[in-house]
C-alpha positions in Angstrom: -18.2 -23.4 -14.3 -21.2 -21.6 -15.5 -19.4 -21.1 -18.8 -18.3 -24.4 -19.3 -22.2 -25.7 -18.6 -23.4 -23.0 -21.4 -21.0 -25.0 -23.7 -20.5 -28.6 -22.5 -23.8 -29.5 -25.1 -22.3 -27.5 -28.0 -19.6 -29.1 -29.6 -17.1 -27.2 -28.4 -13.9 -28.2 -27.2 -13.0 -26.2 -24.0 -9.6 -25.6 -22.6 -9.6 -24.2 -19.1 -6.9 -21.8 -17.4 -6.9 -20.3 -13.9 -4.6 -19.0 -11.5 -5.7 -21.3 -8.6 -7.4 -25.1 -8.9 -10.2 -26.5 -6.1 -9.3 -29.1 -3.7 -8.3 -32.3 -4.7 -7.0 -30.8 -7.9 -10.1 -31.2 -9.3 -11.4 -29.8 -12.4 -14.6 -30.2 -14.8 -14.7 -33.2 -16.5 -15.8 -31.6 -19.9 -12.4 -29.7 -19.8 -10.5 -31.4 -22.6 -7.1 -29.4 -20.5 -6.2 -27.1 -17.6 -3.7 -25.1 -17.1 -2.5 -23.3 -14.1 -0.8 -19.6 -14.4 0.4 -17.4 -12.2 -0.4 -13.9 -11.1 1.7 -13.8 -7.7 4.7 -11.8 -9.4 2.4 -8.9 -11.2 0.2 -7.9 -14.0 3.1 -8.6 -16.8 3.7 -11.9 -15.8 0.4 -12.8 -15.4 -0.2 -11.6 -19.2 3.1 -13.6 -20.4 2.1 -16.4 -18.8 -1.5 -16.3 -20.5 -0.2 -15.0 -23.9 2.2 -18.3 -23.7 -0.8 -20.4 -23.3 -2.6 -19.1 -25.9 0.1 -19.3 -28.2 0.1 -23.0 -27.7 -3.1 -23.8 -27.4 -4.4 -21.1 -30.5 -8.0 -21.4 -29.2 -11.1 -19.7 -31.4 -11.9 -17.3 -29.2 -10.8 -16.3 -26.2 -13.4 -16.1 -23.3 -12.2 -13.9 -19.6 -13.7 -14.5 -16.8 -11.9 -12.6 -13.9 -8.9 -11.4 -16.3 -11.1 -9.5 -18.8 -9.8 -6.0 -17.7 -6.3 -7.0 -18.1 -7.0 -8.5 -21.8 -8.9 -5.6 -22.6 -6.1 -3.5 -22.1 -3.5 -5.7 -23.9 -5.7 -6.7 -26.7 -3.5 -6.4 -29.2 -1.0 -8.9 -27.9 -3.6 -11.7 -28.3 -5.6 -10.7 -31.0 -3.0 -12.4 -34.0 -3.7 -15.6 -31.9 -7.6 -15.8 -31.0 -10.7 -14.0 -31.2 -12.0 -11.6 -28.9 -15.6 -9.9 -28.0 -13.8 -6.8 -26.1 -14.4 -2.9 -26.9 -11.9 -0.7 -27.0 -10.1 0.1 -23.9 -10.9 3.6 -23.9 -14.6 2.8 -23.7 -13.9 -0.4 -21.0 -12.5 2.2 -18.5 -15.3 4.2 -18.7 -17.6 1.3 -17.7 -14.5 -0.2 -14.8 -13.9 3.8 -13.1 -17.3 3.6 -11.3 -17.2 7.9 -11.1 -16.6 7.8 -15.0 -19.8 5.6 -15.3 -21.7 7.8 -13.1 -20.6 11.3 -15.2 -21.2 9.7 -18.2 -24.9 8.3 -17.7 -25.5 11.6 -16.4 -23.7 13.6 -19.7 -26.2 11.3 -21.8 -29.7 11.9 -19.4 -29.4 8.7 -17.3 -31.0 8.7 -14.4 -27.9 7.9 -11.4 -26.8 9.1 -8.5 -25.2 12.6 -7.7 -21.2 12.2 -7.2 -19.8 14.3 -4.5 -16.3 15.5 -4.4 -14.9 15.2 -0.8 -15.3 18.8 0.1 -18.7 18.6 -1.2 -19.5 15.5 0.5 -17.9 17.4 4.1 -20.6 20.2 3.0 -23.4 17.9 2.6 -23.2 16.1 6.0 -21.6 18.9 8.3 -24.5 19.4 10.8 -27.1 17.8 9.1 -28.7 14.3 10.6 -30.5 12.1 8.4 -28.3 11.9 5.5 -26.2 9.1 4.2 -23.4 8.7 1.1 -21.9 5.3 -0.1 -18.8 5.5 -0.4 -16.9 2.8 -2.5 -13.8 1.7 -4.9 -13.5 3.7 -7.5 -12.6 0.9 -9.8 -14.6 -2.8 -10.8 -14.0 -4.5 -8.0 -16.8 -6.7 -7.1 -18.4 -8.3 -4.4 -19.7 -5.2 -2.3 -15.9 -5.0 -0.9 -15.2 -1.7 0.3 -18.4 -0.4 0.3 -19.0 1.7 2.9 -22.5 4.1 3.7 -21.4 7.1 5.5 -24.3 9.6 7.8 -21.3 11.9 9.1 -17.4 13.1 8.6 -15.9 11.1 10.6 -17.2 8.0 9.2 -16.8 9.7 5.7 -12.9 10.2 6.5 -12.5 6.7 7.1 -14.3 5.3 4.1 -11.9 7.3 2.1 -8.9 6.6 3.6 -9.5 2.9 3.5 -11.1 2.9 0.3 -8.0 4.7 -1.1 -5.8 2.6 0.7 -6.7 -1.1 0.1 -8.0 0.2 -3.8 -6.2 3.0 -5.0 -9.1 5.9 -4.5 -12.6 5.9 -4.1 -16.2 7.6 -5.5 -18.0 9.1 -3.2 -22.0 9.1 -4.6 -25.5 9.7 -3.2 -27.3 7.2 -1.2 -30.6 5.6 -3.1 -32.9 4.9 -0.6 -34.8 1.4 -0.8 -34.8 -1.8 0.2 -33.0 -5.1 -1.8 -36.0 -5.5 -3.6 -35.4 -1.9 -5.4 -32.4 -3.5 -6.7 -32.7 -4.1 -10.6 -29.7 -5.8 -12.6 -29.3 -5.7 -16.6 -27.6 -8.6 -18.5 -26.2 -7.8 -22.0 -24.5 -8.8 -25.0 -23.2 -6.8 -27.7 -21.7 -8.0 -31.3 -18.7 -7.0 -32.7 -20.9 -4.5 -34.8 -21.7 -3.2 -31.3 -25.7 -4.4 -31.8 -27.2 -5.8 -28.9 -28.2 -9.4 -29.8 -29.1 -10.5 -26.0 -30.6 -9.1 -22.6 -31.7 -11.0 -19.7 -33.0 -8.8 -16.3 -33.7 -9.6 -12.6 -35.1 -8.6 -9.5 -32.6 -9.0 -6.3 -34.7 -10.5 -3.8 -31.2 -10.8 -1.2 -27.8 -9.9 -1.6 -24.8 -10.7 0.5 -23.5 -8.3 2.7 -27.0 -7.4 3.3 -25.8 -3.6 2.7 -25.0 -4.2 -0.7 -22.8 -6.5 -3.1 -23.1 -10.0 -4.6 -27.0 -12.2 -5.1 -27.4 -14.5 -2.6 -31.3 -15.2 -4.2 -32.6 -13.5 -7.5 -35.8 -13.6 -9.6 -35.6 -13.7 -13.7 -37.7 -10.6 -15.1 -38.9 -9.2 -18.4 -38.1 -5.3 -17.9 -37.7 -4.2 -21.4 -37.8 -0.5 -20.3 -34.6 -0.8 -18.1 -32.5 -2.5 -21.4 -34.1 0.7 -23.3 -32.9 3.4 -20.6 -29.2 2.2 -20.5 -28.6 1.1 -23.9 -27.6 4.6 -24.7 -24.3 4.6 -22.9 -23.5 1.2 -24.6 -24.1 3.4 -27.7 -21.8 6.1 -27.0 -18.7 3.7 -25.8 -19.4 1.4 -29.3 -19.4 -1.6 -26.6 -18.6 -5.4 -27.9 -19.1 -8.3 -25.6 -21.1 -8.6 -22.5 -21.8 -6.4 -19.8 -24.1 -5.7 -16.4 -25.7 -3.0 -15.3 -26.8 -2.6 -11.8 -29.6 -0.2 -10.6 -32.1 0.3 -7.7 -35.6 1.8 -8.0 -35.3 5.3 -6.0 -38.1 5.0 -3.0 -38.2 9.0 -3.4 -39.8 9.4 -7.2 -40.0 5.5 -8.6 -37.1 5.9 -10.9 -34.5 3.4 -11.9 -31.2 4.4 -11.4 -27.7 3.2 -12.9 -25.3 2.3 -9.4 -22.7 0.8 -11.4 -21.3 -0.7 -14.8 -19.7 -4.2 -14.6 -18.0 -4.3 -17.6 -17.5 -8.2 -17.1 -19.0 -11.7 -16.8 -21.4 -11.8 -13.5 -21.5 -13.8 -10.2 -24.8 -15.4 -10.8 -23.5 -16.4 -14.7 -25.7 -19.2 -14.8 -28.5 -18.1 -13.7 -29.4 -16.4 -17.4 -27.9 -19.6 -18.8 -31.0 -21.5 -17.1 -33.5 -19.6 -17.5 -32.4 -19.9 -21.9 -30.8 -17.5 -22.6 -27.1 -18.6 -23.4 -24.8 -16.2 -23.0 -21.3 -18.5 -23.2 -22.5 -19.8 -26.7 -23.5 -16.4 -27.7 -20.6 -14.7 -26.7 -18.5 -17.4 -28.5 -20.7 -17.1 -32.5 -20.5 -13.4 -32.0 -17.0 -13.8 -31.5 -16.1 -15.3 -34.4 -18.3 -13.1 -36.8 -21.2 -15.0 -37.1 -24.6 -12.3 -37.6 -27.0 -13.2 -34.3 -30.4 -12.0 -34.4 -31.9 -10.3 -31.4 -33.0 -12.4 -28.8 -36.8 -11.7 -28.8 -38.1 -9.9 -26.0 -39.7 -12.2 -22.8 -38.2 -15.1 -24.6 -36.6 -16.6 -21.5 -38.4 -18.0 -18.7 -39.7 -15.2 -16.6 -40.7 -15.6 -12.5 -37.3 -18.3 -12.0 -35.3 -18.0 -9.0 -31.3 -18.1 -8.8 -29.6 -18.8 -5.1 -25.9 -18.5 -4.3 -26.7 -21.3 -1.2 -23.5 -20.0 0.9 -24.7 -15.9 0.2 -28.0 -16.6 0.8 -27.1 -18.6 4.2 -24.3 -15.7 5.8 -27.4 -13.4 4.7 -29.9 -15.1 6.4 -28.2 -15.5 9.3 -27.1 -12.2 9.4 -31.1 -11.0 9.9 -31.9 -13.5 12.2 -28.9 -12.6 14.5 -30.8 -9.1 15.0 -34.2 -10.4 14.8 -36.3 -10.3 18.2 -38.8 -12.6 16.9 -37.2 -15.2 15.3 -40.6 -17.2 14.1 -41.5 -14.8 12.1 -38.9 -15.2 9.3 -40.2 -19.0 9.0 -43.1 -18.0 6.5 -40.7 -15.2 4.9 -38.0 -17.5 4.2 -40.8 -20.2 2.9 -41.9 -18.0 0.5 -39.1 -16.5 -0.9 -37.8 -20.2 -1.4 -41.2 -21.1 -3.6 -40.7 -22.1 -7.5 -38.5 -23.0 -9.8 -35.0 -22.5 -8.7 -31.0 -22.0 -10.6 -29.1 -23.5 -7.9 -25.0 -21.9 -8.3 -22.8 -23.8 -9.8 -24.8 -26.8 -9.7 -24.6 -29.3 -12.1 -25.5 -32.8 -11.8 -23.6 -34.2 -14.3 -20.1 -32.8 -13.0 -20.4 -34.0 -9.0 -16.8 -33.8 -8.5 -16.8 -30.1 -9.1 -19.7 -29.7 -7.3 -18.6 -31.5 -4.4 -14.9 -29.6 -4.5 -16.9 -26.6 -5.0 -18.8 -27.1 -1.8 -15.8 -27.9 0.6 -14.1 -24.7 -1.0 -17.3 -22.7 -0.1 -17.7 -24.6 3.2 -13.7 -23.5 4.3 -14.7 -19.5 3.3 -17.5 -19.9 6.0 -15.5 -20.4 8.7 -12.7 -17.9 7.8 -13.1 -14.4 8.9 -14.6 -11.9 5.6 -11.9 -9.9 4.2 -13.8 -6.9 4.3 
């Protein structure tokens, strides 16, 4: 939906696909189509479903939301038929392995956390109080699921053997201490010369679950130095298309360092889209070739604020549950709901999405996290 607002004012003519619809079969009104495919029967009939449709439809470029790791890695099977802003898959698995992301920033002077092996994570906690490890998917999977932080073996044990069996295997990585507002995250786009020709960076301010994973509420910053410090590993992996970086501030020496790669579009999409800088009609010129300039530096609007309404309320609610003085929040929570504000998803002009939207969100609050 953020895409389609980055676009709707354009002139272009969008054609929407996904693998499940909102209630009451509703769709945005500036979709000229949309199509339904499937992904219950696998990853190949999921890509023969969607290299069906774009045979049909023969689309200008060809914009992946959720599937971009699965194009990526058949890009050749689409590229006769549309234009894509991918690198190659060699360099995307770098960026969706979270342990290959963490090696490599390190290989190039990156400032990250340490990964452990298991028997050097045993080491590092046997008899020792105090100390913590995240442990967490070792592939891109989003939304803090499966993040676990670990202070002894037992616990450590666990984290693996879920981690390894709901996702396949895990990292296990050093704990960066801070609070929420250490995180950092890094919006980019790269051309299919591999130059960066946009950046957009923020503060996290709350996050949902609390621990770690998507932005429940967000601040827009100018932090030119963070785009400088990981544009290096963009550089190594020739990257194309658009990519976030997420880092926290280390409470221990003041340093920025790298958590993760997402090699993919972002939660909070429009959030950068609001705050000018563009990224679906970017994404879409550089696709097709066309020379962008740079995006000048600062030239977004700085000191916004983005909220995910239903994050920022389970997150919310979460603190107060454990709060003993519950009055105290009240100025807190006034505060940090001051300004100019990127409300998710919201978009005046398209109030049946917004309102099929909301009922969807609504039904996920009153059934039980998967995590």
């Amino acid at each position: 939906m953020a895409t389609i607002s980055g676009l709707r004012n354009r002139g272009v003519e969008i054609i929407g696909a996904d693998d499940r619809q909102l209630p009451f079969t509703s769709f945005s009104r500036y979709l000229k189509r949309f199509h339904l495919y499937y992904t219950a029967r696998g990853e190949y009939a999921f890509l023969a479903s969607l290299l069906a449709l774009v045979k049909k439809e023969s689309p200008d470029v060809l914009f992946p939301i959720e599937s971009t790791h699965q194009v990526a890695k058949y890009a050749a099977l689409f590229e006769p038929y549309t234009q894509l802003l991918l690198p190659a898959y060699a360099s995307f698995r770098i960026a969706y392995d979270n342990q290959a992301t963490l090696e490599t920033c390190r290989k190039l002077g990156i400032a990250c956390p340490r990964v452990f092996s298991f028997a050097q994570a045993e080491k590092y906690l046997q008899g020792r109080t105090g100390r913590c490890l995240v442990v967490k998917p070792r592939k891109d999977i989003g939304g803090g699921l499966g993040v676990m932080y670990v202070n002894d073996i037992r616990s450590l044990r666990i984290a693996r053997s879920k981690n390894e069996s709901l996702f396949g295997g895990c990292v296990i990585q050093e704990y960066i201490s801070g609070e929420t507002t250490n995180m950092r995250t890094v919006n980019l786009l790269f051309d299919r010369e591999s130059r960066l020709v946009a950046y957009f960076t923020t503060r996290k301010i709350r996050q949902w679950p609390n621990a770690g994973g998507i932005t429940a509420l967000s601040i827009s910053t100018h932090e030119a130095g963070l785009v400088e410090g990981i544009q290096p590993f963009f550089e190594k992996l020739g990257w194309k298309g658009l990519a976030e970086v997420e880092l926290k501030v280390d409470d221990r020496d003041g340093k920025a360092k790298v958590i993760e790669v997402n090699p993919r579009v972002w939660g909070y999409f429009g959030f950068p889209i609001g705050c000018g800088v563009n990224f679906p009609w970017l994404y879409c010129k550089a696709a097709m070739g066309q020379k962008l300039p740079r995006e000048k530096a600062g030239d977004y609007h700085i000191g916004m604020k983005y909220i995910n309404p239903f994050a920022y309320l389970k997150a919310v609610t979460a603190d107060l549950c454990g709060a003993a003085d519950k009055y105290r929040w009240l100025p807190r929570l006034k505060q940090e709901l001051k300004g100019p504000m990127v409300v998710n998803y919201w978009d005046r002009s398209d109030m049946r999405v917004i309102i099929s939207k909301v009922l969807y969100e609504a039904s996920a609050l009153i059934t039980p996290d998967a995590t």
